[in-house]
C-alpha positions in Angstrom: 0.0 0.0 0.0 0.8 3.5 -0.6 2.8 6.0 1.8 2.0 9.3 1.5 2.9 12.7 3.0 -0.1 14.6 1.4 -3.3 13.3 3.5 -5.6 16.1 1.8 -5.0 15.9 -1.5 -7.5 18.5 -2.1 -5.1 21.1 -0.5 -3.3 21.3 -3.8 -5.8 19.8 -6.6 -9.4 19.8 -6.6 -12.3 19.5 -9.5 -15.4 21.7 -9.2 -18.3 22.2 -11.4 -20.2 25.2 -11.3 -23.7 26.1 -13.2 -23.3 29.3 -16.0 -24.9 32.4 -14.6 -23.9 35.0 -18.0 -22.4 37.8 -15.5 -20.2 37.6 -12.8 -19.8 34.3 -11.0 -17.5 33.8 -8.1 -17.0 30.2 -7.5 -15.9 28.7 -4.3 -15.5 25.5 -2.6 -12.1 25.0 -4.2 -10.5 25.0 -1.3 -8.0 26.7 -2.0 -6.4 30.0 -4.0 -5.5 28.2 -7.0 -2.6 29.3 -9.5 -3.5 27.3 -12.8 -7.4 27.1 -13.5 -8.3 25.1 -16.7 -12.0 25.6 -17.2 -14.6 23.4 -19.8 -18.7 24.2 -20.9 -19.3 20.5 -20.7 -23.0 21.6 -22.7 -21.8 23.7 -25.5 -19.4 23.7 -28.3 -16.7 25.8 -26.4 -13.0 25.7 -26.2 -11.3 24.7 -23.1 -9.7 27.9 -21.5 -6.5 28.1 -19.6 -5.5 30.9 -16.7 -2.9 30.8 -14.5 -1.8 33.0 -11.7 1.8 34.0 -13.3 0.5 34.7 -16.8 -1.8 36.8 -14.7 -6.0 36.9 -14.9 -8.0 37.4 -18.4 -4.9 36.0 -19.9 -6.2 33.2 -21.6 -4.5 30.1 -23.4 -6.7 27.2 -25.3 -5.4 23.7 -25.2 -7.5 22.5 -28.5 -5.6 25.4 -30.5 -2.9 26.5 -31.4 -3.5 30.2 -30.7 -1.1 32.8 -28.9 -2.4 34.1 -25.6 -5.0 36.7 -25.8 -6.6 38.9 -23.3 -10.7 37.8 -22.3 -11.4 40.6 -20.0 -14.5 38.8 -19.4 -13.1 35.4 -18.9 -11.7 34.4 -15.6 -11.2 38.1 -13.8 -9.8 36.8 -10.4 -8.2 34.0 -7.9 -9.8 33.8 -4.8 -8.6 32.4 -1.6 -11.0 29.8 -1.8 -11.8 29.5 -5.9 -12.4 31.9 -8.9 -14.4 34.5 -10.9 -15.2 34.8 -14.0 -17.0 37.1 -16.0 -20.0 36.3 -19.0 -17.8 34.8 -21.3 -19.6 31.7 -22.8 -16.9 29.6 -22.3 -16.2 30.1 -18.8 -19.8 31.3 -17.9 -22.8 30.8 -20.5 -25.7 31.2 -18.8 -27.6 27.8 -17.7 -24.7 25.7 -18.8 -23.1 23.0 -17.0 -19.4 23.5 -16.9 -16.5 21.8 -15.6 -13.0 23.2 -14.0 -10.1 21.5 -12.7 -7.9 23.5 -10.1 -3.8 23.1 -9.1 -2.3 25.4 -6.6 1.4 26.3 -7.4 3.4 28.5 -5.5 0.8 30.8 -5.0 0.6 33.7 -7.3 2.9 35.3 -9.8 6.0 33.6 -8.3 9.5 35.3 -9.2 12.7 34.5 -11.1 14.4 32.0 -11.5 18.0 31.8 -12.7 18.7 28.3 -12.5 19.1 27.7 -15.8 21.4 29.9 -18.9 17.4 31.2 -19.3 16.4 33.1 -16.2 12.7 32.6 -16.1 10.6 35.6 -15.3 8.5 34.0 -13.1 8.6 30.7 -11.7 5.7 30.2 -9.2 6.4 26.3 -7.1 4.8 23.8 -5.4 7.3 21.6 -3.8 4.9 19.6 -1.7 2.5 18.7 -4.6 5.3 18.7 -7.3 3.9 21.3 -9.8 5.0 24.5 -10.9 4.5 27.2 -13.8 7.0 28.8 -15.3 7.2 31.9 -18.0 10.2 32.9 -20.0 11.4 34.4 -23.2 13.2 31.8 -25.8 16.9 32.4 -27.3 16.4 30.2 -30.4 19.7 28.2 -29.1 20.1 25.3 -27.1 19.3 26.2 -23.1 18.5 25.2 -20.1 15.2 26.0 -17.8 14.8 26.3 -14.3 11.5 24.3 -12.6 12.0 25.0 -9.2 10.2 21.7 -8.3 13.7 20.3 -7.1 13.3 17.1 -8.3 13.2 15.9 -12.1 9.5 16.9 -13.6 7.6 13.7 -15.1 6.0 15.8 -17.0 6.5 19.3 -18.8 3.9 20.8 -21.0 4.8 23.8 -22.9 3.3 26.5 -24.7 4.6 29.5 -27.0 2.4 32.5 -25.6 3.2 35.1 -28.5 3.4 32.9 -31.6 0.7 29.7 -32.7 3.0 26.9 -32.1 1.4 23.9 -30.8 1.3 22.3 -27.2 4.3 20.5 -26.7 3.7 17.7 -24.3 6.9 15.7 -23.1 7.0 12.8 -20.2 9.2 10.3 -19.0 6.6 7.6 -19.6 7.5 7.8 -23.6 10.9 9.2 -22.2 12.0 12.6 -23.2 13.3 11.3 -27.2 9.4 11.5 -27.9 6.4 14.3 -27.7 3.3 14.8 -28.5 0.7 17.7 -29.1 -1.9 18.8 -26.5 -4.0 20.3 -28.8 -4.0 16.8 -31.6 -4.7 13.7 -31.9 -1.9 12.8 -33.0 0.3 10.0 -31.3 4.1 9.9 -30.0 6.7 10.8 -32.4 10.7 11.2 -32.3 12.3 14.2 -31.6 15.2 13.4 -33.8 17.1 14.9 -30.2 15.3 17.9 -30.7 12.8 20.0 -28.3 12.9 19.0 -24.6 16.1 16.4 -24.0 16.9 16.1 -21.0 15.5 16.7 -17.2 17.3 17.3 -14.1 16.4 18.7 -10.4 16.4 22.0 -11.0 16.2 22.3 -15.0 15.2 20.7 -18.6 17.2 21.0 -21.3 16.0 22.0 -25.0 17.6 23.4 -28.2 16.1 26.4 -30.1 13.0 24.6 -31.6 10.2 27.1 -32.3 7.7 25.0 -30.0 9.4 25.7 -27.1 12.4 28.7 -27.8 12.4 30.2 -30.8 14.3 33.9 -30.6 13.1 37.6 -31.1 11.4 37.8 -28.0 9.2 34.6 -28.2 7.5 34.1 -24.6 6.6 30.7 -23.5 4.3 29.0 -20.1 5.9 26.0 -19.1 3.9 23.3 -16.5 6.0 21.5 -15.0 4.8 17.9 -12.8 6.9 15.8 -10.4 4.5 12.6 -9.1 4.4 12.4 -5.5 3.2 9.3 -4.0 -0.3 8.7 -3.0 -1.2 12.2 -4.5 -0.2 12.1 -8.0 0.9 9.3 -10.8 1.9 9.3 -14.1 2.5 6.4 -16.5 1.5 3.9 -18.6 -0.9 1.2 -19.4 -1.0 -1.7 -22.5 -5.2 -2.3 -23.6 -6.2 -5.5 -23.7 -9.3 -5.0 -25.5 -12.0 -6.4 -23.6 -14.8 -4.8 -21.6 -12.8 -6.9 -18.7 -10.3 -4.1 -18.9 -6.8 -3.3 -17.6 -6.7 -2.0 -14.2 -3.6 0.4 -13.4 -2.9 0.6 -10.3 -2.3 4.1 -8.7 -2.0 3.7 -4.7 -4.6 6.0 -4.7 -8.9 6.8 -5.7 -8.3 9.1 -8.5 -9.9 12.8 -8.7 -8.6 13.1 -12.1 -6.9 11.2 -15.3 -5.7 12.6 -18.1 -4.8 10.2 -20.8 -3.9 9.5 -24.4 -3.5 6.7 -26.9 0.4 7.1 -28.2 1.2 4.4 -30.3 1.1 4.9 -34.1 -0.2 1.5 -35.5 -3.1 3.1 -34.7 -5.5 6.0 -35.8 -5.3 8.9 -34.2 -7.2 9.4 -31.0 -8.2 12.0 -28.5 -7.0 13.2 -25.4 -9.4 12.5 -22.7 -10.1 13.9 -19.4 -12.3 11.7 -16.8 -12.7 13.0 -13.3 -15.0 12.2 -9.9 -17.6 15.3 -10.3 -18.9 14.8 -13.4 -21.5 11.9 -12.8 -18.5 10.4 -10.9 -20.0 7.2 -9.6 -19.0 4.1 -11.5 -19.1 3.5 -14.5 -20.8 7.0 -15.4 -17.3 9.2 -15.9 -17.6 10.7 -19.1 -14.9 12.0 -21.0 -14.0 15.5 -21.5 -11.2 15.9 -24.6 -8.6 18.6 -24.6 -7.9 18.7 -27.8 -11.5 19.4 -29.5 -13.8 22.5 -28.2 -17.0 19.7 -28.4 -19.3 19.1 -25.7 -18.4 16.6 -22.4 -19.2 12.5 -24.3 -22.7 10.9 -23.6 -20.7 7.7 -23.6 -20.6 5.9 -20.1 -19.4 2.6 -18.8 -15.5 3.2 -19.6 -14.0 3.4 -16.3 -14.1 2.3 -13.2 -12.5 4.6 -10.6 -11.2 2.9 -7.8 -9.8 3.3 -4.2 -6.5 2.2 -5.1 -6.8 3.2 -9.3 -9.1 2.5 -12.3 -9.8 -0.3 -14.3 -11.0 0.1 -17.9 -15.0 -1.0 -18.5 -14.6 -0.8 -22.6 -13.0 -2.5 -25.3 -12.9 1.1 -27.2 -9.5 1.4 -29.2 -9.1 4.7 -27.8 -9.1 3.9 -23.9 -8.1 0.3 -24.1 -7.4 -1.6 -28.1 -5.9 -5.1 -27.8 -1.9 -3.9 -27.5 -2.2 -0.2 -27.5 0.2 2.1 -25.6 -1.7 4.6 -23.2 -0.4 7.2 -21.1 -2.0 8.8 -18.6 -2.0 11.7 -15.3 -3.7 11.2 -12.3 -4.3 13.3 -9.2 -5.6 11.6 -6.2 -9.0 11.9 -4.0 -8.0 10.4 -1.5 -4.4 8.6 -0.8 -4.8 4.4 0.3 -3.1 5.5 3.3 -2.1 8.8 5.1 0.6 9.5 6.7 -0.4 8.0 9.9 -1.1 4.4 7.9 -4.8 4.6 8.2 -6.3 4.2 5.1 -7.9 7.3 4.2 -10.7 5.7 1.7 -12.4 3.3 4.6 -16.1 4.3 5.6 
């Protein structure tokens, strides 16, 4: 069983649906002042929106584009100590709607420099505890080296040029860092050819001058950087199996979240998906949410089974689970197997 330090996982990740009042909303019951707020209209055609706390409010990214960072003055207005608000932008806020967000805390707030790496960051906000933190600098278009101030090698680093229309770069060490993929596609691993992100250390990542994450002449980038911590956070990788008698992943923890992805190529291309506990989160109702399209939150049910210690898979669907496939995934927990005082925290 798992040991974990983190006994409230919802100090430092938490979902929280909200209903779409078409003015100002201020939403609470986070449970904390979150730094990185990714937001979903699960009953509209509607991007998903991005904020984050160093980037600052009403700056808003899109993970199923490729678009540079523009301003929403009526999009998410403000971090609160105990959630957000936004403003009557539809996809944040449409009256009547249904909507979905998903909520880190960081370092709280903008953060500051850090100049760990040859590029001093402008701000670096860090969440040593929970292993995540945000980071925004301007490229060089030359090989460099990035400060993460997590202090232990990120699993994850997902990057994106804030002035220019490069896509997502997604990097991991469940692929290892010679392969990425794109946020905002469907389409699966490829080789760097030693290019992009290389190499990951305590304190930085390594890349050359590729455009996705440093091109020159003033190019700005946000980089999210995620270190797993046991019994609050996991991230690997799964083979299908193809049957409704799916795979079950272990995770030494019930999971809050999962985000996940099909990489292999004998395939055809799939989505990203998001499943999480809010959203009709008793089993096997989790729909799936995909970051890469701007449709509405999946009718389908019946595809996972989230569990006190992981998930299993309910579907032979190529996408979450074909005969052989190679599936990556991110998890946050709801609650660790056991705390720190090795009571299980999941017993009733």
């Amino acid at each position: 069983m798992s040991y974990s330090t983190i006994d409230k996982p919802t100090d430092y990740f938490n979902n929280k649906l909200f209903t779409g009042n078409g003015g100002t909303n201020a939403i609470t019951g986070v449970g904390f002042q979150p730094d990185f707020t990714w937001i979903k209209n699960r009953s509209r055609v509607e991007d998903n929106v991005l904020y984050d706390a160093v980037r600052g409010v009403t700056k808003r990214l899109e993970s199923n584009t490729t678009d540079a960072e523009d301003t929403k003055s009526n999009g998410l207005t403000a971090f609160g100590t105990d959630g957000f608000t936004v403003g009557s932008a539809g996809q944040s806020n449409y009256n009547g709607d249904n909507i979905a967000s998903w909520n880190w805390k960081a370092g709280t707030g903008q953060g500051s420099s850090n100049t760990d790496g040859s590029i001093n960051t402008t701000y670096t906000s860090a969440n040593t505890t929970a292993g995540f933190s945000i980071s925004k600098y301007t490229g060089t278009g030359s090989n460099a080296t990035i400060g993460h101030g997590l202090g232990v090698a990120p699993n994850v680093i997902i990057t994106k040029q804030l002035t220019g229309t490069q896509q997502w770069n997604f990097q991991n060490s469940m692929m290892g860092y010679s392969q990425y993929m794109a946020l905002n596609t469907t389409e699966p691993s490829q080789a760097t050819g030693g290019a992009i992100i290389s190499s990951v250390s305590s304190t930085t990542y390594s890349c050359d001058g590729n455009s996705v994450v440093n091109a020159g002449s003033g190019s700005t980038y946000i980089a999210y950087c995620f270190a797993e911590k046991k019994g609050y956070s996991k991230f690997g990788k799964y083979t299908g199996n193809g049957n409704a008698d799916g795979t079950f992943v272990y995770l030494g923890f019930k999971p809050a979240f999962i985000l996940m992805k099909r990489t292999d190529t004998g395939n055809s291309y799939d989505d990203w998906f998001i499943f999480d506990n809010k959203r009709d989160g008793f089993n096997p109702n989790n729909k799936k949410i995909a970051p890469n399209e701007s449709s509405v939150e999946s009718s389908d049910t019946g595809l996972y089974d989230l569990l006190s210690n992981g998930f299993k898979l309910r579907t032979n669907n190529s996408n979450n689970n074909g005969s052989g496939g190679n599936f990556i995934y991110m998890a946050f927990a709801e609650n660790p197997l056991v705390g720190s005082n090795f009571v299980p925290t999941t017993a009733r």
